[in-house]
N, C-alpha and C positions, 0 to 999 in steps of 0.2 A: 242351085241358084243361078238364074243367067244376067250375065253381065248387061249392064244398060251400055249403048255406043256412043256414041259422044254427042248425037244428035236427036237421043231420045231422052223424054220425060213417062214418067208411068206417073197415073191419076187414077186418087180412087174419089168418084162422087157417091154421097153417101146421100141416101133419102130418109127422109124425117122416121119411118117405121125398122130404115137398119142401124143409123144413130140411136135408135132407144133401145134397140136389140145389144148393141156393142155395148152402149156404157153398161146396161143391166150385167152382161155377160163380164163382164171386166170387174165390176164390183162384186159379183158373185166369185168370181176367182181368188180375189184379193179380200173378200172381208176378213179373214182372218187378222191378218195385218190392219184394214182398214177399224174393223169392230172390235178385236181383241175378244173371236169366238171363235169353236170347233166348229167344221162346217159343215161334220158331219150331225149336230146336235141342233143346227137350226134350222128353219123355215124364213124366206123372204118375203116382204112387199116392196114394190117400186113403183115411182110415179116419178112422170118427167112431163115440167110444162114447159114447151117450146114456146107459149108468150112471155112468160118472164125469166125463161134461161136457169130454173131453179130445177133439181133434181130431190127424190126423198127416199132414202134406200133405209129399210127397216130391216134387223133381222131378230127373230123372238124363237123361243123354246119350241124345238118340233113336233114332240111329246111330254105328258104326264109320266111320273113313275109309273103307270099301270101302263104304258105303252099306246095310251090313244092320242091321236092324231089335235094341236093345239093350234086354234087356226085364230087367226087376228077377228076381236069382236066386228060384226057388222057395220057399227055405231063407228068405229074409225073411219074415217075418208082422208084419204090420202090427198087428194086433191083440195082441202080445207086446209089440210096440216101443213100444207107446203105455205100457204099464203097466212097462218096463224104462229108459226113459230118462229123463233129467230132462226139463222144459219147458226149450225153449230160448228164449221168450221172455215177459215181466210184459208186455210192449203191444206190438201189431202196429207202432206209429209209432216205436218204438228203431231205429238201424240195426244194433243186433246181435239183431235176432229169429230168426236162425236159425241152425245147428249144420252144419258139415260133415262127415259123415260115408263112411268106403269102406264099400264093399259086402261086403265080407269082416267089417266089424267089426258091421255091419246085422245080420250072418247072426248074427255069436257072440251079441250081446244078443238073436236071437230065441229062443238057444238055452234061455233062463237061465231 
């Protein structure tokens, strides 16, 4: 680690496509804690809308007992769900920051 001098500042600027890269990559670190899953037993979605500042981090079963691959219906959009649901959480550090949701009911509120 090299020392800053007393007349330096280090800056990082972040562009809107590495901002959605990090947080993605940071909530992928952390769902555990975050979701209260193994992270080796899920699969992710993510959407972030930079007009309303709102973020949507899903994680769902990554396979069937028969080992095939379980992927989020079509019929969900992520981009509806962010502006159809409430926020499930005021601070990442609550233990209720997040919402359980089926896929069947993912689907109706994409509908709305």
């Amino acid at each position: 680690m090299n020392n800053l001098s007393e007349d330096s500042v280090r800056v990082i600027k972040i562009s809107k496509s590495a901002l959605s890269e990090f947080i993605y990559e940071k909530l992928i670190d952390e769902q555990e804690m975050y979701l209260d899953v193994n992270s080796s037993d899920v699969a992710n979605a993510f959407e972030l809308s930079l007009e309303s500042g709102e973020i949507i981090f899903c994680a769902y079963k990554a396979e069937n007992a028969e080992g095939a691959f379980l992927g989020l219906p079509e019929e969900i959009d992520l981009k509806k769900l962010i502006k159809n649901i409430p926020d499930t959480a005021a601070t990442m550090y609550s233990d209720s920051r997040y919402k359980e949701y089926t896929k069947e009911e993912l689907i109706r509120l994409s509908k709305i």
